[in-house]
N, C-alpha and C positions, 0 to 999 in steps of 0.2 A: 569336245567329245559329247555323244550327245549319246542318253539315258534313255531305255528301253523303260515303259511306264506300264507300271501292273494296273489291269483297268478291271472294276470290283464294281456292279451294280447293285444297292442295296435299298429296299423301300422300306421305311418304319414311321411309324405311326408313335403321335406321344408314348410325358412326362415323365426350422429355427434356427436358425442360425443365432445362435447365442449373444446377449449382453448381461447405494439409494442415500442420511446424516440431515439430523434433523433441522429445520427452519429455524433462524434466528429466530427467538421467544417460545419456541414449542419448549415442553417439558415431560418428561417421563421418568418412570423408575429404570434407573439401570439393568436391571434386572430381567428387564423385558426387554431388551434391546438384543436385537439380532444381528450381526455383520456378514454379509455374503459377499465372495470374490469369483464374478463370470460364476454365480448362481449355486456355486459350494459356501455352504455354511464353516465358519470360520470359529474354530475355538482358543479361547482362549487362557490360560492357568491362571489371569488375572481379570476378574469381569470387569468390564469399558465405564467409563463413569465419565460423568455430564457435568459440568462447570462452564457454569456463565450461555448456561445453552450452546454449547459444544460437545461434540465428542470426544473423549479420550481415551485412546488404546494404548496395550503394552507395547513399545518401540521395533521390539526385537521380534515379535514376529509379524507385525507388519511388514518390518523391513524386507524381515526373510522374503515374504509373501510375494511381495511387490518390487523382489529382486533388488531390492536399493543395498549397496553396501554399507555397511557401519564404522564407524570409529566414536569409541567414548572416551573424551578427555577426562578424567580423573580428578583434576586441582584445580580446571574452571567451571566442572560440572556442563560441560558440554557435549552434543550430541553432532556430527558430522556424516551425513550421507553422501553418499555417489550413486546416479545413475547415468549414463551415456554421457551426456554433456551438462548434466544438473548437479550442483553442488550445493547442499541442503545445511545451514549452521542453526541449531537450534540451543538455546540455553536453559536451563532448568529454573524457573520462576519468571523469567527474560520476556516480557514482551514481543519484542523485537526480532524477529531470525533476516535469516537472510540466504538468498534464491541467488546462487553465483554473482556475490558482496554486494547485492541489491538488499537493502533493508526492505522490512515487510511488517506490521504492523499485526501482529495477531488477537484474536478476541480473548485467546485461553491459551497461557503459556504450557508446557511442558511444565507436569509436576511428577512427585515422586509420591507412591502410593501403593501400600503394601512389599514395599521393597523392591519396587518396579517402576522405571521409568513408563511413563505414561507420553504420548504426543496428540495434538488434534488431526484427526482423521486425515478432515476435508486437508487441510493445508500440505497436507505429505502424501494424497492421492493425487489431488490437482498440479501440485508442482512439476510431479512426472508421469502429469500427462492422463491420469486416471481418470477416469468419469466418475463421479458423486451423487447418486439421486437417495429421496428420501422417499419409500413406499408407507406413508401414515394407516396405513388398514391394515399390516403386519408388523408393523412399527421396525420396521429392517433397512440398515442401512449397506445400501446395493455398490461395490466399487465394481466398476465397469472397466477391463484392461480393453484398449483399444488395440492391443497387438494382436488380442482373438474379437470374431465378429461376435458380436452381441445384438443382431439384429433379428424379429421373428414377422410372420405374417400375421398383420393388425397395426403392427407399430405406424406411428407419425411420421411423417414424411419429416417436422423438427426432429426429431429422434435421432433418422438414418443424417441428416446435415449435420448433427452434434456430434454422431459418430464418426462418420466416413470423412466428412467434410462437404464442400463442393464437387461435383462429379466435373469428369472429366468431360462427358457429352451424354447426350439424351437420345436415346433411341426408341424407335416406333417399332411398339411388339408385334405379333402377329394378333394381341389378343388385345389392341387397339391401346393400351396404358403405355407409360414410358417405360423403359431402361432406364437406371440410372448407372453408367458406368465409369467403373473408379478403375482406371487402370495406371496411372503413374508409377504404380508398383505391382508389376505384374506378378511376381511374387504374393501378393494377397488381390489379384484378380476377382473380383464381382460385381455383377450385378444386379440391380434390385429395383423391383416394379412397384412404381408408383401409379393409383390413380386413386381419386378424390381425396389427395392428401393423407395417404397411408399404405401401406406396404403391402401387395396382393401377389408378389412374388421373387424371388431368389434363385439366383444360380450362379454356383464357384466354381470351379477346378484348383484352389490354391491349398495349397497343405497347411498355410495358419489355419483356418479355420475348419469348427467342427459342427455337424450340421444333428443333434439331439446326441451328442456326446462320442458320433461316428465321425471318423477321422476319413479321410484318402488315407489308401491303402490299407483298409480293411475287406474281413473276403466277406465273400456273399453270404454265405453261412450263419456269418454274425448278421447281418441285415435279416434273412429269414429269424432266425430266433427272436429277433427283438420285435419283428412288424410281422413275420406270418408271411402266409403264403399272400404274392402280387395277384393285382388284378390281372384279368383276361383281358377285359377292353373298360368302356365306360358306357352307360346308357347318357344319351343327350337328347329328349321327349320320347318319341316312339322309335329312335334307331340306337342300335347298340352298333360301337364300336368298338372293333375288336384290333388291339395293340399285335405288331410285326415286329417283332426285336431281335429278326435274326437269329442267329445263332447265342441268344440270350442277352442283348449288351446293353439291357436293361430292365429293372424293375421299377413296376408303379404302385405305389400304394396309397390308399384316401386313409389318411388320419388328423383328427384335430381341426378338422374342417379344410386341409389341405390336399391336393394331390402331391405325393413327395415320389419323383425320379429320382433311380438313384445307378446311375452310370458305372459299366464293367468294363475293365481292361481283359478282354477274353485270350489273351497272348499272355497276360501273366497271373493266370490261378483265377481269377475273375475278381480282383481286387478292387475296389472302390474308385474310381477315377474322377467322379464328380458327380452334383447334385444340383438338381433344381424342385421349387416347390412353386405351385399356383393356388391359389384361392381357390376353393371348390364352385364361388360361386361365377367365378372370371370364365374360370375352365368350362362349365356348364355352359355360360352364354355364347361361347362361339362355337355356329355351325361347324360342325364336323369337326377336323384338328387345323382346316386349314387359314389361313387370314386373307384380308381383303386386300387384292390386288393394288398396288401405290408404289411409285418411283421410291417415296418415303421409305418406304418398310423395304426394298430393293436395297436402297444404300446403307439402312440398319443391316440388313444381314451380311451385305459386303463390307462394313467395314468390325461385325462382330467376328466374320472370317479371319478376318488380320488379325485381331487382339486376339482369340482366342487361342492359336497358331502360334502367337509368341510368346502369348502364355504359358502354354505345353513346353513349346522349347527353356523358356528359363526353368520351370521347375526341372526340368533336364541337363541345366549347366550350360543352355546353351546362348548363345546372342540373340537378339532379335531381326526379324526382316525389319528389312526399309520398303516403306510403300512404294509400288512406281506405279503410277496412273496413266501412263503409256501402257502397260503390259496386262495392265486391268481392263482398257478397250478391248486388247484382241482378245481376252477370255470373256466380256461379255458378248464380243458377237461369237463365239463360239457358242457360249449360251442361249443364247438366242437363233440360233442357227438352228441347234438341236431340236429346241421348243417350237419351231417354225415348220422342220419338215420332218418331225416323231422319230428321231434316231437318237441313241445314247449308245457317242464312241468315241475315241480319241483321233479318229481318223473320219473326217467331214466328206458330204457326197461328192468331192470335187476330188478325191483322194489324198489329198490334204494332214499330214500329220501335225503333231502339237508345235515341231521346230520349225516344220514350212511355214507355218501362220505366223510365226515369232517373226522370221524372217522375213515375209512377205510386210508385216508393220516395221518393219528397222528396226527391228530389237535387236543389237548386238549380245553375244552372249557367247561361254565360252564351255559352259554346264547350262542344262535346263531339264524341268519338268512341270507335269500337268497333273492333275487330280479332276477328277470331275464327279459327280454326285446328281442325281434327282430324287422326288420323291421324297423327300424329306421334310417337314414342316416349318422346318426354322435352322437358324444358321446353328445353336444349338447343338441342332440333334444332327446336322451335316459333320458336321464338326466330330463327334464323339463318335458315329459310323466311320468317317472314314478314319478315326484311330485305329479303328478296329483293323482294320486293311492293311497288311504287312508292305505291301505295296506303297501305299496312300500315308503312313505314318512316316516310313522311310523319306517322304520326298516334307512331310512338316518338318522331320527334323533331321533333314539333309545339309550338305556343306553349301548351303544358295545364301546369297546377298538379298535379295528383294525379291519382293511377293507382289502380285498383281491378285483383283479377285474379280471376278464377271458372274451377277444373278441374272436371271429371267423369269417371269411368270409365263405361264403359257402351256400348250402341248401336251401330249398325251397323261405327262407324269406333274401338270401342272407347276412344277420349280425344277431351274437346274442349274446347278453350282459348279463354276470352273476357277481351278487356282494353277495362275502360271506362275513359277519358279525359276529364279536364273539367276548367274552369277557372270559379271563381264570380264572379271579379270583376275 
C-alpha cells in the first residue's frame, strides 16, 4: 500500500551538561569539607570525618543518595548493599569488604561515630559505578552519577572518555571539530564536540540528561524566565545574521561564553525537545552557518539522520530502523537530483514519485515513505524541523523496518536531505 507523503519546505538558520575525595596523604579539617552529588550540595546530620586520609560519610544517606539498598546486620555489625548487580559487604572496624564475594582491601574501614555508621566515600561511589574527583581550591568532594551527563563546554576530552566511555564513532562537524557519538544506548543519546582536546560543543535529545537543571519536556516559558529573551540572529565581523525558526522551533541564546539552542516540539505546547551548545568562539569562526563542502561531513550528517531518527523513536517506545544502504543510494540521487536542477519535491522532473524510484532501484517494499528537507545547516537542525512537520514526524515514527538516508551539497538551498522509509513484509 503505498503512503501519500506530506511535503513541508522549511529553511532555518542556527543553534552544560552536568557532572571530586581527597588524594592519598592530603589532610584537612573535616569541617571544611564539602560533598556534592551531579553538583547539589550534600547534607549531612553527621559531619564526614577523615581517617588515614580517607573520607568517611554517614551510611545511610549515602546509600539513600546513590540509590544503593541497605541491610544492617546487627550481631556481626555488618553492612550489605544492593545496587543492580553489585553486592557491597562491608564490616565495621573490617579491613576487608567485598564487591560480589570478591575481597577488597580497604585503607579506612567503616567505623562508628557519633552513633552513626560511617563508610569511605570513594569505595561505595566507585563500586557502583560513581565517578570520584577531588576539587582541592574548594576542598569539595565532587560524586559524579554517570546515569545523568555531567559534561560542560571547556571540559577534557580525558574527562568526556572517563565519563561517556569510548564513543561509538567520530563524526565531522560542519564547524570542522569532531562528534563524538555515544549511541549504544540511544535512550541517553549524545554528542559532544571535541577539538584541541576539549569540549567546544553538545547536543542531546535523551530525557536522562539535563542541560543547566532543564529537563526535555519543559515549556518555553521556563527557558525565557531563566535566559531571557533569544537572540535575533549573530553578528560574524561585519554581517549579521539573522536566525529563521519558523514558526518558533527554536531559541538561541549566548550565555557563559556559549551559544545554547534550545529545541521546541511546536505540536505539543512548545515543550523542550532537545539541546545543543557551541563555543562562542567555534560558532564565530565559521563563515556564515554553513560548513565546508566534504563527502566527510556528507556521511556525518547521513549517518547523524539515522541515530538521531532512532533516537526519537525509542524515547517513544518505539524500535529502531535498520540501516539499508540500498535504499540510502536512491535518496542520495534524489538528493542530488534536486541540488542539480533547483527543484524541492517529492516528485522529480521525470515525473517520478518517491515509490517509482524505490521501484525503479529494486527496492521491494510493501509500506513506504519519504521526508526530504533543505536549507538546513546540519543534520541536527534537519532533524528537529522536520519533527516539527506532522507529516515528516509521522513517517520517523511510523510502522517501517529500515531507513535509508541520501545528503547532497550543492543547489539553490546549498543542502538537501532525503529519508526513504520502508517495510518489506
Amino acid at each position: 500500500m503505498k503512503k501519500k507523503i506530506i511535503i513541508l519546505t522549511v529553511f532555518i538558520l542556527l543553534f552544560n551538561v552536568f557532572i571530586v575525595e581527597p588524594m592519598a596523604g592530603e589532610t584537612m579539617a573535616s569541617e571544611e569539607l564539602k560533598i556534592r552529588l551531579n553538583d547539589q550540595l550534600i547534607n549531612f546530620d553527621v559531619e564526614p570525618k577523615i581517617v588515614n586520609n580517607r573520607t568517611l560519610v554517614p551510611i545511610r544517606r549515602i546509600f539513600e543518595l546513590l540509590k544503593i539498598k541497605i541491610k544492617w546486620v546487627k550481631e556481626t555489625k555488618t553492612v550489605i548493599g544492593f545496587k543492580e548487580n553489585t553486592k557491597i559487604t562491608l564490616k565495621i572496624n573490617d579491613e576487608i569488604a567485598n564487591i560480589n564475594n570478591k575481597k577488597v582491601k580497604l585503607e579506612s574501614p567503616p567505623i562508628i561515630f557519633k552513633g552513626r555508621t560511617l563508610v569511605p566515600i570513594r569505595f561505595i561511589a566507585e563500586s557502583t559505578g560513581v565517578i570520584v574527583e577531588w576539587d582541592s581550591n574548594t576542598r569539595t568532594v565532587n560524586l559524579l552519577d554517570k546515569s545523568i551527563n555531567n559534561i560542560n563546554i571547556g571540559d577534557s576530552k580525558e574527562r568526556v572518555l572517563k565519563i561517556l566511555g569510548k564513543p561509538s564513532r567520530k563524526d565531522l562537524s560542519k564547524y570542522g571539530f569532531k562528534w563524538y557519538i555515544y549511541k549504544s544506548d540511544y535512550n541517553r543519546y549524545i554528542q559532544v564536540g571535541i577539538k584541541n582536546e576539549r569540549v567546544v560543543g553538545i547536543y542531546t535529545n535523551a530525557k536522562k540528561y539535563k542541560i543547566n537543571n532543564i529537563s526535555i519536556g519543559a515549556n518555553r516559558q521556563k527557558i525565557h524566565d531563566i535566559y531571557g529573551e533569544p537572540l535575533k540572529g549573530i553578528q560574524k565581523e561585519n554581517t549579521f545574521y539573522t536566525f529563521n525558526s519558523g514558526n518558533g522551533e527554536f531559541d538561541t541564546f549566548l550565555k557563559n561564553g556559549y551559544y545554547i539552542t534550545i529545541f521546541y516540539n511546536i505540536n505539543n505546547n512548545y515543550k523542550v525537545t532537545a539541546f545543543q551548545l557551541i563555543e562562542k568562539g567555534v560558532e564565530q569562526s565559521l563563515k556564515d552557518f554553513y560548513g565546508k563542502n566534504s563527502e566527510e561531513l556528507k556521511e556525518s550528517f547521513e549517518k547523524q539522520l539515522y541515530d538521531l531518527a532512532n533516537a526519537i523513536r525509542v524515547r517513544n517506545g518505539l524500535t529502531v530502523f535498520d540501516w539499508d544502504e540500498e535504499i540510502s543510494k536512491t535518496a542520495r540521487k534524489h538528493s542530488k537530483d534536486m541540488a542539480a536542477n533547483n527543484y524541492f519535491s517529492h516528485i522529480n522532473l521525470k515525473d517520478e514519485n518517491p515509490f517509482d524510484r524505490m521501484e525503479n532501484d529494486g527496492i521491494d517494499f510493501i509500506r513506504a515513505a519519504e521526508n526530504i528537507a533543505t536549507g538546513q545547516t546540519s543534520a541536527i537542525f534537519a532533524h528537529e524541523n522536520l519533527l516539527n512537520s506532522p507529516g515528516h514526524r509521522d513517517n520517523i515514527l511510523g510502522e517501517y523496518n529500515n531507513l535509508g538516508v541520501g545528503v547532497h551539497f550543492g543547489g539553490k538551498f546549498k543542502i538537501y536531505y532525503t529519508q526513504n522509509f520502508f517495510t518489506q513484509d
